[in-house]
C-alpha positions as CSV (number, residue, x, y, z in Angstrom):
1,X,-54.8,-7.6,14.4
2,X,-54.7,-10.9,12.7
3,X,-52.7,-13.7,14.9
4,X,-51.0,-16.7,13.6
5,X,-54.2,-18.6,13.9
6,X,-55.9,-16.9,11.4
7,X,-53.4,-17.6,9.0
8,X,-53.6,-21.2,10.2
9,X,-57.6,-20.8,9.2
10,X,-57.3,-19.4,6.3
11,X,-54.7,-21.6,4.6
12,X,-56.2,-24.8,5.4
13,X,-53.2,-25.9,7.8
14,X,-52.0,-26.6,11.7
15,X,-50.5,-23.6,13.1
16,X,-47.7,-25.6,13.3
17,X,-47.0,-25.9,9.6
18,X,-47.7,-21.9,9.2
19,X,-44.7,-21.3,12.8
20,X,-42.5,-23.9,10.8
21,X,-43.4,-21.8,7.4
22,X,-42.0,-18.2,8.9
23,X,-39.4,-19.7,11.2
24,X,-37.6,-22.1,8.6
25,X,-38.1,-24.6,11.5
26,X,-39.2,-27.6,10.0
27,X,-39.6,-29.4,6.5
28,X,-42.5,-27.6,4.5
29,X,-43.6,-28.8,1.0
30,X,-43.6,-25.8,-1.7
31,X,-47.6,-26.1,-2.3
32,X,-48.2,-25.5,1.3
33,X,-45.8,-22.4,1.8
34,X,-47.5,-21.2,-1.0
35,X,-50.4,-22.0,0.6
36,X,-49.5,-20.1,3.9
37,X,-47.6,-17.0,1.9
38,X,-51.0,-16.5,0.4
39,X,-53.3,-16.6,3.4
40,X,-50.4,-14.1,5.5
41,X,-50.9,-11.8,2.8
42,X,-54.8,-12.2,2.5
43,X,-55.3,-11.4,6.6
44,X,-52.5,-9.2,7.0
45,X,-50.9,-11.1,9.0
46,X,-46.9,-9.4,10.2
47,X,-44.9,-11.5,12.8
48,X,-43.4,-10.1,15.8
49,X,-39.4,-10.5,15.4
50,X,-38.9,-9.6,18.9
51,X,-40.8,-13.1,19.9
52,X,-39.5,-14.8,17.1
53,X,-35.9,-13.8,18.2
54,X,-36.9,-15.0,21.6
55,X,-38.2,-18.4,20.6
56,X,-35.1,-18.8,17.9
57,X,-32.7,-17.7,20.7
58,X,-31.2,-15.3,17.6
59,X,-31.8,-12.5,15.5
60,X,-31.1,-11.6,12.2
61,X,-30.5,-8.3,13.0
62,X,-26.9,-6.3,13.0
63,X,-25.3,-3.3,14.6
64,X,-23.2,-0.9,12.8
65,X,-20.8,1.4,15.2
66,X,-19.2,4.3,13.9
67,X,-17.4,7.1,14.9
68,X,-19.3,9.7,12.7
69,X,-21.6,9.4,9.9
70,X,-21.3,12.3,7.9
71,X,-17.9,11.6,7.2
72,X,-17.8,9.6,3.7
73,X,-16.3,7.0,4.2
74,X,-18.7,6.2,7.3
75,X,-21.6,7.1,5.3
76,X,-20.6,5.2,2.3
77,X,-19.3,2.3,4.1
78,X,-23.2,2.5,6.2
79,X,-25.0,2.4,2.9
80,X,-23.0,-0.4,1.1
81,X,-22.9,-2.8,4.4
82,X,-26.9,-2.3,4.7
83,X,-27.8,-3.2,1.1
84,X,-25.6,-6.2,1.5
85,X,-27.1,-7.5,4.6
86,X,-30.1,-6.8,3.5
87,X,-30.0,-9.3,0.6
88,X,-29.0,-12.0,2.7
89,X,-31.9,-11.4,4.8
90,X,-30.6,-9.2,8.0
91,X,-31.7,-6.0,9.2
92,X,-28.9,-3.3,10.2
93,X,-28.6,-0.8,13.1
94,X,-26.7,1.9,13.2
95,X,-24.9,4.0,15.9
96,X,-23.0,7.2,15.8
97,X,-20.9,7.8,18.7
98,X,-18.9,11.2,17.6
99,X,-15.7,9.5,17.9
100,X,-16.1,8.9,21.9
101,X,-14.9,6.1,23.3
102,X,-17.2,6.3,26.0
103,X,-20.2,6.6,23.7
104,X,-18.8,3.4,22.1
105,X,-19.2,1.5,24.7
106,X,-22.5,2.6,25.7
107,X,-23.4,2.0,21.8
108,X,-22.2,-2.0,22.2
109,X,-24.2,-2.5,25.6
110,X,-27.3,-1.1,23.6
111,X,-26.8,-3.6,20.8
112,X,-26.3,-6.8,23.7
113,X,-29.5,-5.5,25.5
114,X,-31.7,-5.7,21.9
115,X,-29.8,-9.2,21.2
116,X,-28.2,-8.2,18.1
117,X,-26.8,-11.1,16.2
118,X,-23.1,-9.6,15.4
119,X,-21.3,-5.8,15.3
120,X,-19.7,-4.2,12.3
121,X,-17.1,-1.8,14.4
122,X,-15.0,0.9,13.0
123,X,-13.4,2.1,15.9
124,X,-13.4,5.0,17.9
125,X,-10.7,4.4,20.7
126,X,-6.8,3.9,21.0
127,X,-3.9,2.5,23.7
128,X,-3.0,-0.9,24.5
129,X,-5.8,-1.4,27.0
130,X,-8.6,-0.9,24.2
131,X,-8.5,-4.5,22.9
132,X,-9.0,-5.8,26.0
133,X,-11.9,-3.3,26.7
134,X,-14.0,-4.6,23.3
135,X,-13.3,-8.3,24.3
136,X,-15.2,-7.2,27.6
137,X,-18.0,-5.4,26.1
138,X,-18.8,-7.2,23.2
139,X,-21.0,-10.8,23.7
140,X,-21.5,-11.4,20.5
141,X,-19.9,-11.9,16.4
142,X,-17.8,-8.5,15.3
143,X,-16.3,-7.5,12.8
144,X,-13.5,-4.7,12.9
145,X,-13.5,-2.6,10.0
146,X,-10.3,-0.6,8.9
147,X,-8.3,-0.4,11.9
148,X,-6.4,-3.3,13.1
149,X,-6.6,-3.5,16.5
150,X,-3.9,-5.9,17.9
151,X,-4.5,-8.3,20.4
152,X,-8.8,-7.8,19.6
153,X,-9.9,-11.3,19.2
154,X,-12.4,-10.2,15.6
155,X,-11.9,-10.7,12.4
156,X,-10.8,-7.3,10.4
157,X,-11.5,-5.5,7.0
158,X,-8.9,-3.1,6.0
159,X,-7.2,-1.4,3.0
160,X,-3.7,-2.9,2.2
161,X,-2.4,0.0,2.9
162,X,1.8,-1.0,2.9
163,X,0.4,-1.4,-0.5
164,X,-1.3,2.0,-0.8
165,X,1.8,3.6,0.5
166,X,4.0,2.0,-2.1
167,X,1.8,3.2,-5.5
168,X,2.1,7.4,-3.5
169,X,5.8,6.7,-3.0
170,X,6.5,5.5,-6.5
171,X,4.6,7.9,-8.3
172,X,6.3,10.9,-6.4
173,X,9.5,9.4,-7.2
174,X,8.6,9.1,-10.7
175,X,7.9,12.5,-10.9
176,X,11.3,13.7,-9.7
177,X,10.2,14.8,-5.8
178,X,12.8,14.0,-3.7
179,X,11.5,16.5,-0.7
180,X,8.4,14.6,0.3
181,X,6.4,15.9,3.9
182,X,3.6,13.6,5.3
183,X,0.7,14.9,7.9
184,X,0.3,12.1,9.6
185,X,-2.6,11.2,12.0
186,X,-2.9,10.2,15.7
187,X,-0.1,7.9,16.5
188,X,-1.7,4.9,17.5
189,X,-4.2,4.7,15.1
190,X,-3.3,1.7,13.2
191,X,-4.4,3.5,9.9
192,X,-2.2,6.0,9.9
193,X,0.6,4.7,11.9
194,X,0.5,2.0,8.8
195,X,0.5,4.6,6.2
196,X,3.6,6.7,7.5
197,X,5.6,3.5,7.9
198,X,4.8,2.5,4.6
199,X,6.0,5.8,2.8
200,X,9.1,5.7,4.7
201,X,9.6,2.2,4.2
202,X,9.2,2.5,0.6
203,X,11.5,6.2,0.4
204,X,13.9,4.6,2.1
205,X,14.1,1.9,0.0
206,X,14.7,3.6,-3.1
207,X,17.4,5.8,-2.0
208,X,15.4,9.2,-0.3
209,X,14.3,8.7,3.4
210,X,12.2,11.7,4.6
211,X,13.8,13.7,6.8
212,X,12.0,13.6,10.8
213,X,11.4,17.5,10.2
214,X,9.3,16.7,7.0
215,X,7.2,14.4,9.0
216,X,4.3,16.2,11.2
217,X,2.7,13.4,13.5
218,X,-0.4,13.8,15.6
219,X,-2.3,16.2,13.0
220,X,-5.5,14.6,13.0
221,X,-7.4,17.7,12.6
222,X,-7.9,20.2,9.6
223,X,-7.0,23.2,11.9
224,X,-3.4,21.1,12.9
225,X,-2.9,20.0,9.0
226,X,-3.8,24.2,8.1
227,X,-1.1,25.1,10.4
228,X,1.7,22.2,9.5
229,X,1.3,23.4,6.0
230,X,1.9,27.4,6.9
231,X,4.7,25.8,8.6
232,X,6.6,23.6,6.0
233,X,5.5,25.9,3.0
234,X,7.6,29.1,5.1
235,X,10.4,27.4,5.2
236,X,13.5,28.1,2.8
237,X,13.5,24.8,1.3
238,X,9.9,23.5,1.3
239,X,8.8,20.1,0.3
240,X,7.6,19.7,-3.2
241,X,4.9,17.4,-2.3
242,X,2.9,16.8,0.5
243,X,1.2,13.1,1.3
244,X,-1.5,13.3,3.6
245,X,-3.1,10.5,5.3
246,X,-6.9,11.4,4.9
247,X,-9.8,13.9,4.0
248,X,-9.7,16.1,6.9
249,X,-6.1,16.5,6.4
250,X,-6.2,17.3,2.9
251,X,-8.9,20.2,3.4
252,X,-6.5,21.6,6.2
253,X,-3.9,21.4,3.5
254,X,-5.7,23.1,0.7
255,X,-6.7,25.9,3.4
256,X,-3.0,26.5,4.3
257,X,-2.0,26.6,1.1
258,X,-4.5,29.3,-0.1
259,X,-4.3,31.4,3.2
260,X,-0.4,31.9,1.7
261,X,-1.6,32.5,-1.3
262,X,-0.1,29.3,-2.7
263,X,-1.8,26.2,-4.6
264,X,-1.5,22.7,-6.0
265,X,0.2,21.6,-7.9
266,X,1.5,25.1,-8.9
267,X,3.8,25.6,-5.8
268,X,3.3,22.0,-4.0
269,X,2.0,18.4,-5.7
270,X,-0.7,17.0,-3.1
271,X,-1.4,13.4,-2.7
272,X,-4.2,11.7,-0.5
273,X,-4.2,8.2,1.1
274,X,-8.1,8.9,1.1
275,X,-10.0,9.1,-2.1
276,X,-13.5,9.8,-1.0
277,X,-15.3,12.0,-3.5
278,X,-11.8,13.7,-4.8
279,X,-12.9,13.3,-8.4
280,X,-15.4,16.5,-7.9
281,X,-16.0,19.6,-5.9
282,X,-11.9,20.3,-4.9
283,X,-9.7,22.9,-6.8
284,X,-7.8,21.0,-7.8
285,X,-9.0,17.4,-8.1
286,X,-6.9,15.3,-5.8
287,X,-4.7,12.6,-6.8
288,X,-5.7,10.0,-4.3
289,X,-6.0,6.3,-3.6
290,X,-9.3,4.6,-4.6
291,X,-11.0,2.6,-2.0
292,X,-13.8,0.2,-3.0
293,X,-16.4,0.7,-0.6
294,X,-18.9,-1.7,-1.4
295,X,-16.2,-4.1,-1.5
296,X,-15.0,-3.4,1.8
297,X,-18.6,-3.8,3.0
298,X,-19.7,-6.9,1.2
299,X,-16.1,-8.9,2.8
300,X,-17.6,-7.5,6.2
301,X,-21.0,-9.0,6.2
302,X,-19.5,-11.7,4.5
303,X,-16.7,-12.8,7.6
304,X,-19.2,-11.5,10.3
305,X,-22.4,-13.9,8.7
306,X,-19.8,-17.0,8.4
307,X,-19.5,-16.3,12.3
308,X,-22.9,-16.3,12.9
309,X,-23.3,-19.6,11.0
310,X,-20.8,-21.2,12.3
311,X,-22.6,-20.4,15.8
312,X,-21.2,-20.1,19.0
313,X,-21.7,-17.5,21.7
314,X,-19.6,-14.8,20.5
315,X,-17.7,-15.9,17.8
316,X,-14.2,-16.9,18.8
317,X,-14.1,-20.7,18.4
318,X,-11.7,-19.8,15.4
319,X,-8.7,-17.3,15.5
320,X,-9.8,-13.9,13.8
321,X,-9.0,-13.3,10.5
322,X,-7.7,-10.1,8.9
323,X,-8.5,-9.6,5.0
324,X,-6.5,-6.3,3.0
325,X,-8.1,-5.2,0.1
326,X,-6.0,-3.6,-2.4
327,X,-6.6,0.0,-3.3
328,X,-5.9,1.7,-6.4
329,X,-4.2,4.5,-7.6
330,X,-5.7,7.6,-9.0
331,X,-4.2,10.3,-10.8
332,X,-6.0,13.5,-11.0
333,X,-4.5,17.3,-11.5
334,X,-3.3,17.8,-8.0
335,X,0.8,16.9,-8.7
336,X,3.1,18.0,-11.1
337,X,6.6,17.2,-11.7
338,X,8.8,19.7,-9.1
339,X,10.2,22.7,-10.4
């Protein structure tokens, strides 16, 4: 295996110029990293990152934490964040903890014990203590993507979803819906919590608050969201439109619906917070808010490598910032005007 001294040999040069060459260490003319590029390639040389880490006291590599990545928006979100990091030179690992807390954690020690240089988080835990849990476990630059987490002292990526919220609202309303039910998620989860607020908010506001019994909370599941729907849709005044927070929900719905023989927009309009992949394989196509992925993902690497350049031991010399990005509206077949 060739050792740095060969490349020293073969270019011509100290080993210190070729250590200062790799390592960005020191001041090297552009004929002589030329020089040493070549003779790398020429003897094969490959350096070990682990020592270099060691000597750097840093790595260039970055851990992504997530609670599972076959849904799409992990899987997406994965994809985007390790192209980006990869053009600004870091390496990215990833961690799938099946939505366990527990798992989480065990996931972050990993990522201390192989010194990675910052986290990309999207979170898999609730409750007031949980903030104070990650500022525990984590020794390093984080980033928190698409939950807020109060209190957590990282910087955050999420959709402006008081935003999202307004653009369902106002379409329904433009429709003519007046009976509006939302299947909302786990309460605590800032996502959802967020998005139910923001849909009252904005009903309220224009005249037509939702009535408590329209609002089904704590159906984070496509069996609950089946079941909510069987429920509202056997009533003798059923909503005309149903807003649901994400994609597990929106299968659930689309299940209910049929297991009654019903559909969208035909006997309901259906409208998604969560746009993933809704342009294709759903009967019908789901009118949905579109989040830019790759944008999300680029403002992540982008926060969590201005940590890591700013130095420090994990980060925090400077309050955490929170950036919203704006989704958009899509309208699709799955809503109707009522009646």
């Amino acid at each position: 295996m060739a050792t740095i001294k060969d490349v020293a040999k073969a270019a011509g040069v100290s080993v210190t110029t070729v250590s200062a060459t790799i390592n960005d260490s020191a001041p090297v003319s552009a004929h002589l990293r030329a020089r040493v590029n070549a003779a790398i390639a020429a003897v094969g040389y490959v350096p070990n990152p682990v020592a270099r880490n060691l000597r750097l006291g840093r790595s260039r590599q970055i851990g992504l934490l997530v609670p599972d990545i076959a849904a799409p928006y992990a899987a997406g979100f994965a994809r985007s964040m390790q192209m980006t990091l990869s053009d600004k030179g870091y390496a990215m690992f990833l961690a799938s903890n099946g939505g366990d807390p527990a798992r989480e954690l065990t996931d972050i020690a990993r990522m201390n014990d192989h010194q990675a240089a910052g986290l990309a988080l999207l979170p898999a835990g609730l409750g007031a203590r949980y903030a104070e849990t990650l500022a525990a476990a984590i020794k390093c630059p984080t980033v928190i993507i698409d939950r807020v987490i109060g209190g957590a002292p990282f910087d955050c990526v999420a959709d402006d979803n008081a935003l999202g919220a307004r653009l369902i609202a106002r379409h329904l309303l433009k429709l003519g819906h007046r009976d509006i039910a939302v299947i909302a998620g786990r309460t605590g989860n800032s996502v959802s919590d967020e998005r139910l607020e923001g849909i009252r908010a904005t009903l309220a506001e224009a005249g037509h608050p939702i009535p408590e019994n329209l609002i089904c909370r704590d159906h984070p599941r496509e069996d609950q969201a089946l079941r909510a729907t069987q429920d509202l849709m056997s009533r003798r005044e059923p909503p005309t439109a149903i807003v649901t927070i994400d994609t597990v929900q929106t299968r659930g719905v689309l299940q209910g619906l049929k297991s009654m023989g019903l559909k969208a927009p035909d006997d309901v309009s259906l409208i998604s917070f969560d746009g993933l992949h809704f342009s294709a394989g759903f009967d019908p196509e789901i009118t949905s808010l579109d989040q830019d992925i790759s944008a999300i993902a680029e403002a992540a690497a982008e926060m969590l490598i201005g940590r890591l350049e700013a130095g420090g031991a994990a980060g925090r010399e400077t309050p955490p910032r929170l950036l919203r990005l704006p989704p958009r509206l899509i309208v699709r077949a799955s809503c109707r005007r009522p009646g």
